[in-house]
C-alpha positions in Angstrom: 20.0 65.7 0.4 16.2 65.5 1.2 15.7 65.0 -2.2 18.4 62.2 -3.1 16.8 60.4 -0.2 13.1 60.4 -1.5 14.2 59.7 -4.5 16.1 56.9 -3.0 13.3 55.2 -1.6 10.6 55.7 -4.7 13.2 53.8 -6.4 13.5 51.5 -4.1 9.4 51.1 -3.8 9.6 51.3 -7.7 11.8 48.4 -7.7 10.2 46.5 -4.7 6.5 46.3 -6.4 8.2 45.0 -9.5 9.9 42.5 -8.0 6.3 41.6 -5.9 4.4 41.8 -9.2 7.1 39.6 -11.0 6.7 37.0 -8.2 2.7 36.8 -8.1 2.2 33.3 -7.2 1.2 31.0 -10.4 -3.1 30.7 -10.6 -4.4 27.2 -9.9 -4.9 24.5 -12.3 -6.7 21.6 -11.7 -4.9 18.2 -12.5 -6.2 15.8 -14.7 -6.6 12.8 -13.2 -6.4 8.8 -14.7 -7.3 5.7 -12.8 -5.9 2.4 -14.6 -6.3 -0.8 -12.9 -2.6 -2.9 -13.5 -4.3 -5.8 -11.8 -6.4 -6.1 -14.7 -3.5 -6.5 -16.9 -2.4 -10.0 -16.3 -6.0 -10.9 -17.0 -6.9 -14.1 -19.4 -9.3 -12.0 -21.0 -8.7 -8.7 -21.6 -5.3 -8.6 -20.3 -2.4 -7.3 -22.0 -1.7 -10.3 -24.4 2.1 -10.3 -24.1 2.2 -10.5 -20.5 -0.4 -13.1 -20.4 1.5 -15.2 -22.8 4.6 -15.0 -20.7 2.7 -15.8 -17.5 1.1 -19.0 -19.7 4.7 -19.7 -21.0 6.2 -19.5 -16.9 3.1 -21.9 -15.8 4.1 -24.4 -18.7 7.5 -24.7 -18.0 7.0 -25.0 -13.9 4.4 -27.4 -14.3 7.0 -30.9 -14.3 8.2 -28.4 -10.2 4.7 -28.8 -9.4 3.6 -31.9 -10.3 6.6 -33.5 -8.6 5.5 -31.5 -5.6 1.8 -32.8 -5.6 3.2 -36.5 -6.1 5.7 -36.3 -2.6 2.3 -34.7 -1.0 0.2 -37.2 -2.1 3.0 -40.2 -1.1 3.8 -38.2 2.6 -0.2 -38.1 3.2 -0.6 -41.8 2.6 2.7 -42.5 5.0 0.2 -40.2 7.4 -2.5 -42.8 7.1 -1.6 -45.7 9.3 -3.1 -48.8 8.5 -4.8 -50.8 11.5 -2.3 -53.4 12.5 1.0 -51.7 11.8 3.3 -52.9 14.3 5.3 -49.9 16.2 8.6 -51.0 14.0 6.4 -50.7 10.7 4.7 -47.1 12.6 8.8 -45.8 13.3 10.0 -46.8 9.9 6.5 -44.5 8.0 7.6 -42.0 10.8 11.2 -41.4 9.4 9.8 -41.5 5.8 7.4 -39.1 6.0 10.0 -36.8 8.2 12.7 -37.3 5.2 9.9 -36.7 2.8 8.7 -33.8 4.3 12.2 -32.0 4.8 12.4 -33.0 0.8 9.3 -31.5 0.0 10.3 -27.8 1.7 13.0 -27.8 0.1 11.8 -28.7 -3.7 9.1 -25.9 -3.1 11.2 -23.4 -1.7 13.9 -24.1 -4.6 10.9 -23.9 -6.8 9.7 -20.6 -5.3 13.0 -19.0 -5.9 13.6 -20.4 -9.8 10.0 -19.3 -10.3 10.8 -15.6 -9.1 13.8 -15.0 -11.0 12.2 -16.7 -14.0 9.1 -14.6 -13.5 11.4 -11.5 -13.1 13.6 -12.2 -16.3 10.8 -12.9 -18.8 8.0 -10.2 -17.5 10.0 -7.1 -16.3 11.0 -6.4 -20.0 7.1 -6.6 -21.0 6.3 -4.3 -17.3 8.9 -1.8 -18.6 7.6 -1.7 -21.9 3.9 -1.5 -20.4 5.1 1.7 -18.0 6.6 3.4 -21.0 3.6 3.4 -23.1 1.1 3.8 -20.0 3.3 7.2 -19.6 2.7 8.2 -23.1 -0.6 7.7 -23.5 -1.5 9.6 -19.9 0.7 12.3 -21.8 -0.9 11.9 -24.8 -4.5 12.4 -23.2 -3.3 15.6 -20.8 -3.4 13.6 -17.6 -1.2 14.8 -15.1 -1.7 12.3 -12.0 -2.5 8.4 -12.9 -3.6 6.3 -9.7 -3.2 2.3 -10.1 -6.4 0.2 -8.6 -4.1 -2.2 -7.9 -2.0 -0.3 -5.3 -4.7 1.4 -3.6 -7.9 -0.7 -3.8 -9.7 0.4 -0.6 -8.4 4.1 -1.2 -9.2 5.3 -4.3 -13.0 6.1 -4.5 -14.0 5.8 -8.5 -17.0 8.3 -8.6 -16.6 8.7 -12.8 -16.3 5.8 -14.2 -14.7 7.4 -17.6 -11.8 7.7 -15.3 -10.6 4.2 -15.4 -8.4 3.9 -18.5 -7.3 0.3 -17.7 -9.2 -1.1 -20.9 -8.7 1.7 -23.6 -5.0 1.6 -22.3 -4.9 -2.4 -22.8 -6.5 -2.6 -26.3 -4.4 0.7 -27.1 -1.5 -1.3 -26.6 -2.1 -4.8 -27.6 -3.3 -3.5 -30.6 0.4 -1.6 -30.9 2.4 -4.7 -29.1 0.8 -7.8 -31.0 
């Protein structure tokens, strides 16, 4: 009986250390890390080309919105100006003008604002999807395991090597792929 039992328990400290060994915890790796700037990539020059012929395309066709904007600003700033002489009749009558005006003008830029963000969503979340895709392939492609955007942290992220940020490889990379 002595003997089942020791035999018992070697087995079971047989079985115990190979379950520990089995289980040793996994060695640290360091992570590989990017820094790309997406700020950068709505950039005149240097910008990812697609995206900053969309966002020239979007300015285009608002431009009649804004223009009719400036014009009632510029025509509710001149009822401001009250000419010497203006009787208090003439003074009431610029009064309710420029309050009619105004309520016109908040609500041409606020229909404006609205058209402009579901235009703006329509024509450049295709491109941002298609930009997210190929940023996650090439951070694959070049063993990076953790990619930090500028953009989204710019006081937090301290940039001590500069080979780090791959906002301009990644945008020639894929302008030179997405003509």
């Amino acid at each position: 009986m002595r003997l089942a039992k020791t035999a018992f328990i070697l087995t079971a400290v047989f079985t115990f250390a190979t379950f520990a060994q089995g289980q040793a915890p996994a060695q640290n790796v360091p992570a590989k890390v990017g820094v790309i700037n997406s700020g950068m990539f709505a950039n005149p020059t240097g910008g990812i080309n697609r995206l900053v012929r969309a966002l020239a395309s979007l300015d285009t066709e608002f431009k009649p919105r804004r223009d009719e904007i400036t014009q009632l600003l510029t025509r509710f700033n001149a009822l401001q100006q009250v000419p010497a002489g203006t009787t208090p009749a003439q003074l009431a009558s610029r009064r309710e003008q420029a309050e009619t005006l105004q309520v016109e003008i908040q609500r041409k830029q606020e229909d404006a604002r609205v058209a402009y963000a579901k235009r703006l969503s329509t024509v450049t979340n295709p491109i941002r999807l298609s930009v997210f895709n190929a940023l996650e392939a090439y951070a694959r492609q070049r063993g990076i395991d953790v990619l930090l955007d500028l953009a989204k942290f710019p006081d937090g992220v301290l940039l001590v090597n500069q080979n780090a940020d791959l906002t301009s490889a990644f945008v020639r990379d894929f302008n030179s792929k997405n003509p």
